[in-house]
TORTILUM-299583 format. One record per residue (C-alpha): residue number from 1; x, y, z. Coordinates in Angstrom, 3 decimals. Example, Ala and Ser with C-alpha at 12.3 -4.5 7.8 and 13.67 -1.06 7.14 Angstrom:
(node 1, (12.300, -4.500, 7.800))
(node 2, (13.670, -1.060, 7.140))
% end
This chain:
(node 1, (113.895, 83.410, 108.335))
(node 2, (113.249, 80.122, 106.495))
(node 3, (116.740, 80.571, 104.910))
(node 4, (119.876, 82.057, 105.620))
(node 5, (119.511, 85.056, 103.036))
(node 6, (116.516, 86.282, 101.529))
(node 7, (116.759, 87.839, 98.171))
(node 8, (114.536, 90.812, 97.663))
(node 9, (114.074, 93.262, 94.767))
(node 10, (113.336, 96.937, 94.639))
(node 11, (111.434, 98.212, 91.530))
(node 12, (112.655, 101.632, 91.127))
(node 13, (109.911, 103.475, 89.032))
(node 14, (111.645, 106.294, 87.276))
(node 15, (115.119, 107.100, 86.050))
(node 16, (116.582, 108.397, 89.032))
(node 17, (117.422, 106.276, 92.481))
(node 18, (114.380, 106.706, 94.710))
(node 19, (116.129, 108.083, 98.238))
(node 20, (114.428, 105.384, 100.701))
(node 21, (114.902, 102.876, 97.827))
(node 22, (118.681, 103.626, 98.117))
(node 23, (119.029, 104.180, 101.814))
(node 24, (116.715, 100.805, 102.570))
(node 25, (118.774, 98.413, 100.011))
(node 26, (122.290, 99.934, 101.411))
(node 27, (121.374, 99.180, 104.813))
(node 28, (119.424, 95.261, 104.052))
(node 29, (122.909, 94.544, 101.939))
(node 30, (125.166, 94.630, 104.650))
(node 31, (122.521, 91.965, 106.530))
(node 32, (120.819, 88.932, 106.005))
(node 33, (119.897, 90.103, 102.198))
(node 34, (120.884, 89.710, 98.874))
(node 35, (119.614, 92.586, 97.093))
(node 36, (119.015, 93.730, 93.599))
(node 37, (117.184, 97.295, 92.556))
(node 38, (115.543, 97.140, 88.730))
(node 39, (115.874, 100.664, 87.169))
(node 40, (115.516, 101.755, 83.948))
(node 41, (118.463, 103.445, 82.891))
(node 42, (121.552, 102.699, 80.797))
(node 43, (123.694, 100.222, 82.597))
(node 44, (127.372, 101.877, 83.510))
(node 45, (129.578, 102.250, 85.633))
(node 46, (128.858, 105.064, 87.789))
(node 47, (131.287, 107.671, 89.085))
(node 48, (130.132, 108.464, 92.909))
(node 49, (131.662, 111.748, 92.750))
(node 50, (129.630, 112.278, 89.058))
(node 51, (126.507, 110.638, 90.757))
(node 52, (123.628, 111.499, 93.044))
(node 53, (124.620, 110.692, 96.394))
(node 54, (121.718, 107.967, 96.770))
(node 55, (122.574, 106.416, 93.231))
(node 56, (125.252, 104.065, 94.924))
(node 57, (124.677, 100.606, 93.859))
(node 58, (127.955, 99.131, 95.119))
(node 59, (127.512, 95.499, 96.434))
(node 60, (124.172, 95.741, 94.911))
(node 61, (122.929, 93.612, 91.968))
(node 62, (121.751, 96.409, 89.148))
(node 63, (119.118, 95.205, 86.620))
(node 64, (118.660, 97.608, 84.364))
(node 65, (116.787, 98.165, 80.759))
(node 66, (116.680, 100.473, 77.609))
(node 67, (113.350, 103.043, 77.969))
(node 68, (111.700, 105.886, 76.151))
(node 69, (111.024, 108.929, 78.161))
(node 70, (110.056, 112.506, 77.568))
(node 71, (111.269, 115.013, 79.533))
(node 72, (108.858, 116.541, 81.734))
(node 73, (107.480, 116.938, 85.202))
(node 74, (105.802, 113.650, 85.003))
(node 75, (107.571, 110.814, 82.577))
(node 76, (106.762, 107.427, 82.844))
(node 77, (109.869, 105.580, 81.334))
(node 78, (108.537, 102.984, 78.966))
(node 79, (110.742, 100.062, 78.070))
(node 80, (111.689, 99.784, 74.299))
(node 81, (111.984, 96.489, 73.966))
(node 82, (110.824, 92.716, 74.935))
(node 83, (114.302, 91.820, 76.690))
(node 84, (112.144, 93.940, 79.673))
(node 85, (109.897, 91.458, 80.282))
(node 86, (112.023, 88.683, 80.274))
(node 87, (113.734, 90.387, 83.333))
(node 88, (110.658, 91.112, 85.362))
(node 89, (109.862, 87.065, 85.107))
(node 90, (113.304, 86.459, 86.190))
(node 91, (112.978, 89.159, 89.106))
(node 92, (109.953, 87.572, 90.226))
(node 93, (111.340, 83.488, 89.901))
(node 94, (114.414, 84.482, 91.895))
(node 95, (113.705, 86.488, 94.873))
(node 96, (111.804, 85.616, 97.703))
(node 97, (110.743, 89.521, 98.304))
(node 98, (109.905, 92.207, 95.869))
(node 99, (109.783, 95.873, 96.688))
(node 100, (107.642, 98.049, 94.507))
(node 101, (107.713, 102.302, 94.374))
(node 102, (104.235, 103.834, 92.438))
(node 103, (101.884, 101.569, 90.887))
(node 104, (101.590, 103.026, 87.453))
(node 105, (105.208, 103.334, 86.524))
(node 106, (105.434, 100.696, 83.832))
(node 107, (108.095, 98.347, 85.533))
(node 108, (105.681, 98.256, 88.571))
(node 109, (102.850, 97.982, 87.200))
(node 110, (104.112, 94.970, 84.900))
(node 111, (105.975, 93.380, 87.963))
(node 112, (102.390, 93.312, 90.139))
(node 113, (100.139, 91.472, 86.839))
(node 114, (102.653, 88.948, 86.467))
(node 115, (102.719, 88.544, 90.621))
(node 116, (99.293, 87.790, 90.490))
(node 117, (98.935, 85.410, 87.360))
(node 118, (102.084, 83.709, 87.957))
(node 119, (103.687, 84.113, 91.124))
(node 120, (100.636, 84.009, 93.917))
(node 121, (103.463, 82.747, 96.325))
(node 122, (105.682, 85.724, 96.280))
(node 123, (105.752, 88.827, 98.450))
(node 124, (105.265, 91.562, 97.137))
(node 125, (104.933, 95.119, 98.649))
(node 126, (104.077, 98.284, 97.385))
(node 127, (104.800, 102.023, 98.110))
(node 128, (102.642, 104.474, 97.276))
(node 129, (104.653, 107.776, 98.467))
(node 130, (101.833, 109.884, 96.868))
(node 131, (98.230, 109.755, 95.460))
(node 132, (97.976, 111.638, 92.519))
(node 133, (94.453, 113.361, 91.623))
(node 134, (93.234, 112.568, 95.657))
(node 135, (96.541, 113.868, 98.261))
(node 136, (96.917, 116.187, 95.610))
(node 137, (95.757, 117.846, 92.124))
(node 138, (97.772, 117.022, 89.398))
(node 139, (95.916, 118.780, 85.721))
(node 140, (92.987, 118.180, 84.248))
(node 141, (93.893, 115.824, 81.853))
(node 142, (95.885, 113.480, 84.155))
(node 143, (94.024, 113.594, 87.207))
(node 144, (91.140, 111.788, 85.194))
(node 145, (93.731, 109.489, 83.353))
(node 146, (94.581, 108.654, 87.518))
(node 147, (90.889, 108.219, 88.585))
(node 148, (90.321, 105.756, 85.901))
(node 149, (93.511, 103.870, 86.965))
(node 150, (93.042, 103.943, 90.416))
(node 151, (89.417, 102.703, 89.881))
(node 152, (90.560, 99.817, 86.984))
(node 153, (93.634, 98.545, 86.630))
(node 154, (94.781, 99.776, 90.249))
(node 155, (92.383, 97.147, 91.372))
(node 156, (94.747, 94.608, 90.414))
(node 157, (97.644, 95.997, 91.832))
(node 158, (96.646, 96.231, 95.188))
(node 159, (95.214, 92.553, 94.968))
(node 160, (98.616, 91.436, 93.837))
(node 161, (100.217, 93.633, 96.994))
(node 162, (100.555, 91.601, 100.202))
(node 163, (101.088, 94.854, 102.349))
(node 164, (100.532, 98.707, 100.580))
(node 165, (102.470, 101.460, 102.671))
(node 166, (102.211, 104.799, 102.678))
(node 167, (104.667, 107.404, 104.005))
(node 168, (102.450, 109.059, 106.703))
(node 169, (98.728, 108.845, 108.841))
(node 170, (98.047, 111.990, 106.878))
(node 171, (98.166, 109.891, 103.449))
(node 172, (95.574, 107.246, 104.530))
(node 173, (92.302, 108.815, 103.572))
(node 174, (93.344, 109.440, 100.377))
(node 175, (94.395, 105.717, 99.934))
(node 176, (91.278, 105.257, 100.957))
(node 177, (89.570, 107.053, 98.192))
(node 178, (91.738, 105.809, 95.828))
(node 179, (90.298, 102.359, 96.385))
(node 180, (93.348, 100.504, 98.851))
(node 181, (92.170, 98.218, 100.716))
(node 182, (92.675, 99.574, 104.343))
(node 183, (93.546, 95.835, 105.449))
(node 184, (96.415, 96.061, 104.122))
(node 185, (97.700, 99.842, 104.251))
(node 186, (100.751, 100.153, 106.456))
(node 187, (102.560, 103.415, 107.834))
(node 188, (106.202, 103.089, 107.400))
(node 189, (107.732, 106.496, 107.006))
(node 190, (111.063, 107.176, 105.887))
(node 191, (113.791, 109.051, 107.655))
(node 192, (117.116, 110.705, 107.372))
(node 193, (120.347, 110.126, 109.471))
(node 194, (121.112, 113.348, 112.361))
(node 195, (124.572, 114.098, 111.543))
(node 196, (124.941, 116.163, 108.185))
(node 197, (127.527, 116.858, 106.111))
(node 198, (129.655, 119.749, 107.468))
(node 199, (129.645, 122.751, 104.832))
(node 200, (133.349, 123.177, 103.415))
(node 201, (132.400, 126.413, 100.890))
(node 202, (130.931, 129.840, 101.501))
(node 203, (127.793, 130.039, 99.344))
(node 204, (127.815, 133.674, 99.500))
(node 205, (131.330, 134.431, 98.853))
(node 206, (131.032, 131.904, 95.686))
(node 207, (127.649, 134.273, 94.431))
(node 208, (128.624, 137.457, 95.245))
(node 209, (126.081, 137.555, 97.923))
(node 210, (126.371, 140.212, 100.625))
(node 211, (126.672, 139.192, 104.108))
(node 212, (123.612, 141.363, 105.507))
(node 213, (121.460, 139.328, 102.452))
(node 214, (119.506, 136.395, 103.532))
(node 215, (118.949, 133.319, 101.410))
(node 216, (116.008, 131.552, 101.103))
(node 217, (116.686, 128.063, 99.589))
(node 218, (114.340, 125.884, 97.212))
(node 219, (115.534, 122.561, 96.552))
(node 220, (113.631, 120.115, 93.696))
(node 221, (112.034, 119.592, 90.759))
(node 222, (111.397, 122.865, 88.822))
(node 223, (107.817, 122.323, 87.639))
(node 224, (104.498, 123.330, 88.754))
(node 225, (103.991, 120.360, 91.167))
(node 226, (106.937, 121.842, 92.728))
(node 227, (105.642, 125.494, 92.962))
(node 228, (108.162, 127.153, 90.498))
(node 229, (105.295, 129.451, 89.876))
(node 230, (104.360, 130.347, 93.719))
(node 231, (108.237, 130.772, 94.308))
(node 232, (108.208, 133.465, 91.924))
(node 233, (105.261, 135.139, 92.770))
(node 234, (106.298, 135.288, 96.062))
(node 235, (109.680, 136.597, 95.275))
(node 236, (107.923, 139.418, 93.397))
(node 237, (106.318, 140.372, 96.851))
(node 238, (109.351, 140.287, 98.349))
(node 239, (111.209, 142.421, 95.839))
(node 240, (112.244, 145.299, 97.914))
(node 241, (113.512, 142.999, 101.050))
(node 242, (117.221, 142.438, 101.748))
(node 243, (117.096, 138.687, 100.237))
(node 244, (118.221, 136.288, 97.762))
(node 245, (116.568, 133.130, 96.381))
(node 246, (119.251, 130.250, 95.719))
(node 247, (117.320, 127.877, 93.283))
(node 248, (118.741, 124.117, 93.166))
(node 249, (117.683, 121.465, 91.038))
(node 250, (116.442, 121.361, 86.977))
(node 251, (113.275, 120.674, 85.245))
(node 252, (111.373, 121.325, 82.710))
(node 253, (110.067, 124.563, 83.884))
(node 254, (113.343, 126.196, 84.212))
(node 255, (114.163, 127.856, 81.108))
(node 256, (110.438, 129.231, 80.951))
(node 257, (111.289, 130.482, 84.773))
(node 258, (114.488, 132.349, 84.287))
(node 259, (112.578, 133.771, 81.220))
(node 260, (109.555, 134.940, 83.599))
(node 261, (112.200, 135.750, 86.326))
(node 262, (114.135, 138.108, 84.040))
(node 263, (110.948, 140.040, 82.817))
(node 264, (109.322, 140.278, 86.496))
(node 265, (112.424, 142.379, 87.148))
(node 266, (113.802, 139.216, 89.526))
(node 267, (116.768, 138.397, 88.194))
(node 268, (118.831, 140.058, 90.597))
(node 269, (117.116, 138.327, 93.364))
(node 270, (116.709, 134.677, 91.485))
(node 271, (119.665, 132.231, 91.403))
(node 272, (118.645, 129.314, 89.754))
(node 273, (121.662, 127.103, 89.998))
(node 274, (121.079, 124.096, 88.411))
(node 275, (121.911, 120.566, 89.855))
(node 276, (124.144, 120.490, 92.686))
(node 277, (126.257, 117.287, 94.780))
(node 278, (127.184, 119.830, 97.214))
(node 279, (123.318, 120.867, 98.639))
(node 280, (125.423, 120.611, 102.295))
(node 281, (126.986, 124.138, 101.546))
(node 282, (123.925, 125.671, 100.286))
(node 283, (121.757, 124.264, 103.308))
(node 284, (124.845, 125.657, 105.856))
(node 285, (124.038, 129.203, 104.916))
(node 286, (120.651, 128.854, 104.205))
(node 287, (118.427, 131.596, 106.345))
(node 288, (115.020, 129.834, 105.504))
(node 289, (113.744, 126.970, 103.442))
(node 290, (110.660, 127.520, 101.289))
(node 291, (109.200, 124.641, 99.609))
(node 292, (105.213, 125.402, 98.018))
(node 293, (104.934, 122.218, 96.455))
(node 294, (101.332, 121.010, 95.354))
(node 295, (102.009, 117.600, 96.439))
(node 296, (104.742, 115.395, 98.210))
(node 297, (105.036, 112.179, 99.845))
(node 298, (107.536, 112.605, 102.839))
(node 299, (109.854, 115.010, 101.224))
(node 300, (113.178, 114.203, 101.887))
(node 301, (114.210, 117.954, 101.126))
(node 302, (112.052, 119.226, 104.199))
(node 303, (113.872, 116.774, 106.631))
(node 304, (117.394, 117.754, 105.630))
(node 305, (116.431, 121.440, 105.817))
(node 306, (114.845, 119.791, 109.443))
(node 307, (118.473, 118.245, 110.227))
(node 308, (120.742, 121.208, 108.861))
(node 309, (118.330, 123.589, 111.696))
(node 310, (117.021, 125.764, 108.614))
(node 311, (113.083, 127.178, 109.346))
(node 312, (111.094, 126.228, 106.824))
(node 313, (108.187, 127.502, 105.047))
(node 314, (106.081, 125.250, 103.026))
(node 315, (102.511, 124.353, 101.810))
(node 316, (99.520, 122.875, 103.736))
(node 317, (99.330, 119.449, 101.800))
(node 318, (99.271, 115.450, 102.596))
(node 319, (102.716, 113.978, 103.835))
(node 320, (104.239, 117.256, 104.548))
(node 321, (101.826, 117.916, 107.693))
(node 322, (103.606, 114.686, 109.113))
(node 323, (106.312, 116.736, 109.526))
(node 324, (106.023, 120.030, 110.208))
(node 325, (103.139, 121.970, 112.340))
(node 326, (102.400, 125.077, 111.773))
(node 327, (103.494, 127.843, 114.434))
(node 328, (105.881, 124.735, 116.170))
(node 329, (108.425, 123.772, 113.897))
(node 330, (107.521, 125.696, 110.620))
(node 331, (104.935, 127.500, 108.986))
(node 332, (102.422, 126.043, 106.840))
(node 333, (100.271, 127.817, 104.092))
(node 334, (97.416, 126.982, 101.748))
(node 335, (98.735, 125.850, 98.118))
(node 336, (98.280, 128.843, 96.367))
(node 337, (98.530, 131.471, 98.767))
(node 338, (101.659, 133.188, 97.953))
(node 339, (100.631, 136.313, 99.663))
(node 340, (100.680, 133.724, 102.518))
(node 341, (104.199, 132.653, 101.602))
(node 342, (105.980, 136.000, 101.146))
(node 343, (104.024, 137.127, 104.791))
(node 344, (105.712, 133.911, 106.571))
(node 345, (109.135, 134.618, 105.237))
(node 346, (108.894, 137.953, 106.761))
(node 347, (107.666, 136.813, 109.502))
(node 348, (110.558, 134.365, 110.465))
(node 349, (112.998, 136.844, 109.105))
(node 350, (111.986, 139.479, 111.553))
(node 351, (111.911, 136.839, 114.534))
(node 352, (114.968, 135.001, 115.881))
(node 353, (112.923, 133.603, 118.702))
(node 354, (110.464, 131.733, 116.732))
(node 355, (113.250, 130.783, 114.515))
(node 356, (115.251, 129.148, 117.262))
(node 357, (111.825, 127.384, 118.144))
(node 358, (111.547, 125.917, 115.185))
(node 359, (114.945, 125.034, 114.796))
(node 360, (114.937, 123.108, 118.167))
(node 361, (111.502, 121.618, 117.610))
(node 362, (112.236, 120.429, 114.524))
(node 363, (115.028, 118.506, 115.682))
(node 364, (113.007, 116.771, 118.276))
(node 365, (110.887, 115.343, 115.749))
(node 366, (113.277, 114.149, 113.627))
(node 367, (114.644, 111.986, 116.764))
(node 368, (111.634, 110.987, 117.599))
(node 369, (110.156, 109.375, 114.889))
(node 370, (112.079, 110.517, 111.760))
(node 371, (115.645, 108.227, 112.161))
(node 372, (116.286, 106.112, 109.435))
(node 373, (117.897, 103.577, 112.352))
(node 374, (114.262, 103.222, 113.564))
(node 375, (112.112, 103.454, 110.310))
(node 376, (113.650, 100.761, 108.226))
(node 377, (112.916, 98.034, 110.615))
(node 378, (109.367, 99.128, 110.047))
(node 379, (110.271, 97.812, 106.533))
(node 380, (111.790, 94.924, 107.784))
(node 381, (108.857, 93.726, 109.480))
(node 382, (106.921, 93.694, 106.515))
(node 383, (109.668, 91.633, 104.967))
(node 384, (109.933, 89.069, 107.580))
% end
């Protein structure tokens, strides 16, 4: 390094802490770093045991600014007033490296055009953990308002982007199509650490749920991208089965779902259960893992259900194939299939041995190329 300490930035595109963004800037601060993370949210002093456990900003500069956002499955946070832009020119005079999450999030997007008017010197990286409209289908409306972004004023993000990563080698062709240049498209994938949080609550005791009842756990976003739909389609099939679904996580599909839930006759079988800090309980007891989601980067979901040795069940899609394959450590079905879904619950229900396989398979992979101790000096290398 040409200096003792580098200072690098991480643009953190929506309201809540990225999970590599926190994991990566933790780590870098207790090294050769000074680090910083640019949100927008409203700037306080956060209670860990209130808080996410990946919004931890201790020993960590926090820039933050006032937005606008709609609640939704996708909201881009759009800054409210012109103090915003005065920070991003400060972000980019002051640190040596900045780290950028998702192109057209506003405080990216902003950060890259004045990178590549101003600050041609600077290094700048960019994440893309997803393509929208190519790894996956978003809605009519928005995958064109993607395509034309990708096509126009993407163009001038990736110029402005020394190095573009994605998560996985199954995310590549669809950078590709989306117009990256594959000169500089880099792999660095993400990872989680192999030693969980030990439950300290019985799930079922807490929800009435008998012991002879097996959960199947969701975890995310409750919108379509997330398959709130699929999961209760497939619930439907599975009506008469000795099961529960425990539903974590909020959105703007969940009043709508509990609604549909309650008049498919499911709300015996549904939990939905809101936001929870203490997913390490739910996880402990879990009997399967069942994620459908449309589209997903490297979900960090599937690789603690990997580490807590819960089978999963999930979709066919980009990113999520560099993590599970299908008959070794999980079993993968097409997006919409939920006849596909509710046969592979069954399946691994009814089979202990294939559920041990998975269990142990699933393990090896994390060690072997899933350990955030090895991944984030693939982001180091870029930095250096």
């Amino acid at each position: 390094m040409s200096r003792q300490y580098k200072r690098i930035c991480y643009i953190n595109p929506g309201i809540n802490t990225k999970r590599p963004i926190s994991y990566i800037m933790n780590n870098l601060k207790k090294k050769r770093y000074i680090v910083s993370v640019f949100t927008p949210r409203k700037k306080k002093e956060l209670k860990k045991k209130d808080s996410r456990h990946y919004d931890d900003f201790k020993g960590i500069n926090l820039i933050t600014y006032p937005v606008w956002t709609k609640s939704s499955g996708y909201s881009w946070p759009i800054p409210t007033n012109l103090e915003f832009f005065k920070k991003c020119w400060k972000i980019l005079k002051e640190n040596d490296i900045i780290h950028a999450w998702v192109p057209f999030y506003p405080n990216t997007f902003i950060i890259c055009l004045l990178k590549l008017l101003f600050f041609k010197k600077k290094k700048l990286v960019l994440t893309m953990d997803t393509i929208p409209s190519y790894s996956f289908k978003v809605s009519s409306k928005l995958d064109v308002f993607f395509k034309i972004f990708f096509k126009i004023l993407g163009k001038l993000v990736f110029i402005a982007s020394n190095y573009i990563t994605v998560y996985g080698r199954s995310l590549i062709k669809y950078a590709d199509k989306a117009g990256v240049p594959k000169r500089k498209i880099r792999i660095t994938p993400t990872g989680i650490d192999l030693t969980p949080k030990t439950p300290d609550k019985n799930i079922k005791e807490i929800f009435n749920i008998l012991k002879n009842e097996k959960i199947i756990l969701f975890i995310g976003l409750l919108n379509k991208r997330k398959g709130i739909d699929l999961i209760l389609k497939t619930a439907k099939l599975l009506k008469n089965e000795n099961i529960k679904f425990i539903l974590i996580g909020d959105g703007p599909e969940r009043k709508r779902s509990i609604q549909k839930a309650s008049t498919l006759g499911l709300g015996e079988i549904i939990l939905f259960v809101g936001n929870r800090l203490d997913v390490h309980n739910f996880y402990g007891h879990a009997d399967i893992f069942f994620l459908p989601s449309r589209g997903e980067g490297l979900a960090g979901v599937l690789m603690e259900a990997m580490v807590f040795q819960v089978p999963i069940v999930t979709s066919n899609i980009a990113g999520t194939r560099d993590l599970i394959n299908h008959l070794k450590n999980g079993l993968l079905c097409e997006t919409e299939n939920y006849i596909c879904y509710a046969r592979s619950i069954k399946k691994l229900l009814r089979d202990e041995d294939l559920r041990n396989q998975f269990i142990k398979n699933s393990l090896d992979k994390i060690q072997a190329k899933f350990l955030w101790k090895k991944n984030i000096k693939n982001f180091e290398r870029l930095y250096q």
